[in-house]
N, C-alpha and C positions, 0 to 999 in steps of 0.2 A: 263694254265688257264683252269677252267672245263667248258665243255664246256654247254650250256642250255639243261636241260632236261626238254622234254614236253612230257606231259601225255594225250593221246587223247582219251575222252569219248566217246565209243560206243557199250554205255549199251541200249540207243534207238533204237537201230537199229534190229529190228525183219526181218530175212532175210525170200524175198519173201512179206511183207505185208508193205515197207516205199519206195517203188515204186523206180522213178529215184534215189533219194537221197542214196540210197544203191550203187546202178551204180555206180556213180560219187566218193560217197569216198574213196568208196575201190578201184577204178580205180585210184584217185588220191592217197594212198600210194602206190600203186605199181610204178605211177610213181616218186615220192617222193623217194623212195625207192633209184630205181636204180640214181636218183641223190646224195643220204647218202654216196652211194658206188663209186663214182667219184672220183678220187686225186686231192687235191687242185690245185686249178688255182696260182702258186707261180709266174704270170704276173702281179695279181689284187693290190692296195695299202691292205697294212698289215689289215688296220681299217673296210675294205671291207671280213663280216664273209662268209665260203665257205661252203657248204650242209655239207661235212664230219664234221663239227665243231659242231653238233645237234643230240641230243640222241632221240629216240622217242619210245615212248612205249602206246601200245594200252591194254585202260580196257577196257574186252571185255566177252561175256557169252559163256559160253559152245558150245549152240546152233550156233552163230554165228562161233565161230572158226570152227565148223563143218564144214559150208558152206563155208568157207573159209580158208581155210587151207592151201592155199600159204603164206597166212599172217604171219603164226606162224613162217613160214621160215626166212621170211624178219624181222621183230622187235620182241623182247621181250616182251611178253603178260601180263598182269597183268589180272588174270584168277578170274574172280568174278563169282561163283554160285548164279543163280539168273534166274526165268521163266518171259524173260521180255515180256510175253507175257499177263502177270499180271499186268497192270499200276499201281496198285498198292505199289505191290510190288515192281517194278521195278524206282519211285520215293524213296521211301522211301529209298531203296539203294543207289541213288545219294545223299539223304540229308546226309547218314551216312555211310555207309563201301566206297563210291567214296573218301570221303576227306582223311580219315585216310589212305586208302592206296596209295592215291596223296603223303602225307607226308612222309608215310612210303617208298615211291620210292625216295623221295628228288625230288619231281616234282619243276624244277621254273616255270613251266606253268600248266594248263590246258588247252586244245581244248575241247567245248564242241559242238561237231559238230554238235546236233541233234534242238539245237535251242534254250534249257532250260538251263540258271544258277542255280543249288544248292544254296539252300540259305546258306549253309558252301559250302565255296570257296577259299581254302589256297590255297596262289601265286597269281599272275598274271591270266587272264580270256581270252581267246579269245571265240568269241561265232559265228557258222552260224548259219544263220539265212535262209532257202532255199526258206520259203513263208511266207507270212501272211493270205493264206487262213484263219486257224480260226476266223479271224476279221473279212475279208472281206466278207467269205462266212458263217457264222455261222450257217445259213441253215443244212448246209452238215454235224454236228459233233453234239453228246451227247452234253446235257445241262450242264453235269459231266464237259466234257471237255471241255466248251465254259468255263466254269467260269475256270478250271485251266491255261487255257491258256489265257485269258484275264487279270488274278493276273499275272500270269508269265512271260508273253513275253518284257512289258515293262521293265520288274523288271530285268530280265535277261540281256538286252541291256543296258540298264543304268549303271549292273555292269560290265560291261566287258571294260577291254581296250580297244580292238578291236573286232570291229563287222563285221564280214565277209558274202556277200550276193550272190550270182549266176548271178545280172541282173540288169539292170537301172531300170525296172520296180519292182522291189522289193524292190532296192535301195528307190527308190519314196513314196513305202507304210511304210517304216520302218518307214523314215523321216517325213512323213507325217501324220502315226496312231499312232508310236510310240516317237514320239518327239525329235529320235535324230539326233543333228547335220550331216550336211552331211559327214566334214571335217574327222568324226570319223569313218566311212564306208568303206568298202575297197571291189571293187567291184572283186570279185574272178571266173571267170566262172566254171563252172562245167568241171570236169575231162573226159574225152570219150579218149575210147583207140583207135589206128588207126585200122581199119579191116585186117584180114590177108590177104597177099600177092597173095596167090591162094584163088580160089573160092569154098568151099567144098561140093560137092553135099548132098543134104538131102533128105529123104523119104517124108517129109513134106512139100515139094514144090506141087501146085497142075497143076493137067496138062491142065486147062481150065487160063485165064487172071486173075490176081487176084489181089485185092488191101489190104492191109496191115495196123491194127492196134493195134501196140505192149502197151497194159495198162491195169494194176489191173483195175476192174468195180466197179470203184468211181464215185461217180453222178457227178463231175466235166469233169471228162474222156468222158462224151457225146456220149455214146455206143448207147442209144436210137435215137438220134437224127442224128447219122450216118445209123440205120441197118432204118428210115424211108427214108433216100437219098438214099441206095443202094436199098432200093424194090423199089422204084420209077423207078430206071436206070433197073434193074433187069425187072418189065413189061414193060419200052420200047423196049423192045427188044435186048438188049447188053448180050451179052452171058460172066459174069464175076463171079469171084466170092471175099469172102471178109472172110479173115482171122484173126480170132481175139487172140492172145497171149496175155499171161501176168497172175500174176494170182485171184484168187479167194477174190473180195471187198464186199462192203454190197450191193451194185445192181447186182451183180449176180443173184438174179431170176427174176428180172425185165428183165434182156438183153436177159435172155433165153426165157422169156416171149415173147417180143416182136420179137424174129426169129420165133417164132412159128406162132403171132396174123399178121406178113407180109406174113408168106407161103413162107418165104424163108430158107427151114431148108436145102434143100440141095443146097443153094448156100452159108448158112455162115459154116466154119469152127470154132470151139472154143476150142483151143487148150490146152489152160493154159499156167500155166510158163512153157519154153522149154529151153533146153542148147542155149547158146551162139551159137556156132557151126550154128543151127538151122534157130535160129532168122537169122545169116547172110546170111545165103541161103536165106532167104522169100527175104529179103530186098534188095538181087541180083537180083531176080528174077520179081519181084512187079512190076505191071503198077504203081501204086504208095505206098506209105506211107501215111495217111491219120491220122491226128491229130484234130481230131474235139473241143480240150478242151475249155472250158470257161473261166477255168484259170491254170496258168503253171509257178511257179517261174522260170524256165529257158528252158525247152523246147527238153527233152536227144534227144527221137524218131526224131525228126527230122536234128540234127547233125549228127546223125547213120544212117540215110537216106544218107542225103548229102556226109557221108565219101564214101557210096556206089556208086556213082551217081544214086540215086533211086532221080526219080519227088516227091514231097513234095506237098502236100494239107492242108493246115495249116489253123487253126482257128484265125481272127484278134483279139485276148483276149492274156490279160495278158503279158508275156515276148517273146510268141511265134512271134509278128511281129520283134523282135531284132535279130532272128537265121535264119528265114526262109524268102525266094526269096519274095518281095511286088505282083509279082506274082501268086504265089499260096498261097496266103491267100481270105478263105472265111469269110462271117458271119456264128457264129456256131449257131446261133438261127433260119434260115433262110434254112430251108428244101427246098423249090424250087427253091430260088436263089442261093444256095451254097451246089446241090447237087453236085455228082463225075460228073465228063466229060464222 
């Protein structure tokens, strides 16, 4: 019997600028992966299908295979030329070179991880769905985008078999902005790899107390709203400092703004995106990890905290009270009552 071939779109995925969601899937085909490559369990009933039994293949852009280039190792690529850094262009691709060379592979599925259905959709559909920020938060996105993403997101869920989401709390807004049934939702957590074994020293560790927040500067991410709780702790006299990675959003000159307008330019660090490697030093090393978001379909920073045992400071918004300790959640609106310790 042949076995299902799935086609998983991640023509979405601008690496470096789609935040956790980049984490998590390419973390989940690596672990996918190494279960593809498993010998069947010949103890399970016959009718019970085994990882080996499943073909997978990622369409995927140049730019991305770049960044990722273990991938190319592990599946067969279906290599689409395309600057999806063009939304443009980069729809237009999924309404028409995605389908034809879905068929042209003998896709029985599509995965379209990024959250959008093609309105041409040969086979079967699975769709995630990671947030419903542009509903909830419309504020934070082009007018462009509010209206594409308001035609599409229903549209999207409605056609797909199955609808995959990261979190009860996302679970709740699908169900509840987008109308579909619960029964049809299949709550899937986000992928995080375990940290490695030893600890590897970095240059980027700093050698005063520091607290740790790893996020593109998205107005949601609450960059401002944390650097006014750290100058706060900062003139009380607490000798720390507060390191900012991840990388370059549209509040970036706001965040650089406001390290300047607290007079705390040599107490924040702002590092950008940095290796892996890197990040797991800070987050060894951190008085804490500090998650101030508003809203978070599921919450990476703060599992990647906990895989470390780093303390967690978490915002009570969105998915973040489902991952993190009822302890260390603050109000992220609430500069005096929910500054650092």
């Amino acid at each position: 019997m042949t076995p299902p071939r799935v086609l998983v779109n991640l023509l979405w995925m601008v690496p470096g600028q789609v935040g956790g969601s980049e984490e998590s899937v390419t973390s989940m085909l690596r672990a996918l992966a190494a279960e593809l490559t498993q010998p069947s369990d010949l103890t399970q009933p016959s009718d019970i299908r085994q990882p080996s039994d499943l073909e997978v293949i990622l369409a995927v852009t140049p730019e991305l295979a770049a960044a990722h280039p273990d991938l190319a190792e592990l599946y067969p690529l279906e290599m689409i030329a395309l600057n999806a850094r063009s939304k443009v262009r980069r729809v237009a691709t999924e309404q028409s070179v995605l389908a034809a060379r879905a068929r042209r592979r003998g896709a029985t599925a599509v995965h379209h991880a990024g959250g959008i259905v093609p309105l041409v959709h040969p086979g079967r559909v699975v769709v995630t769905i990671h947030d419903l920020q542009p509903l909830d938060m419309p504020g934070n996105f082009s007018a462009a985008k509010r209206l594409y993403m308001r035609t599409m997101l229903g549209r999207s869920a409605r056609s797909a078999d199955v609808v995959c989401v990261p979190s009860r709390f996302t679970r709740s807004r699908v169900v509840e902005l987008l109308g579909i049934p619960a029964h049809r939702i299949v709550e899937v957590p986000w992928s995080v790899p375990l940290p490695p074994a030893s600890p590897i020293h970095s240059d980027l560790v700093p050698n005063r107390p520091y607290f740790l927040w790893p996020a593109i500067t998205y107005p949601h991410k609450n960059h401002q709203m944390l650097l006014a709780a750290f100058a706060e702790l900062v003139a009380s006299g607490v000798d720390a400092e507060l390191v900012l990675t991840g990388g370059v959003g549209p509040c970036e000159s706001q965040v650089l703004s406001a390290i300047s307008q607290f007079g705390i330019e040599d107490r924040v660090r702002r590092l950008g995106r940095i290796p892996a490697a890197d990040l797991d030093a800070l987050y060894r090393s951190a008085i804490a990890a500090v998650v101030p978001s508003t809203y978070e379909g599921f919450g990476l920073p703060v599992v990647e905290a906990q895989l470390r045992e780093c303390l967690v400071i978490a915002a009570d918004a969105g998915s973040l009270p489902e991952v993190a300790l009822p302890s260390g959640l603050v109000d992220p609106h609430d500069v005096a009552g929910g500054h650092l310790p």
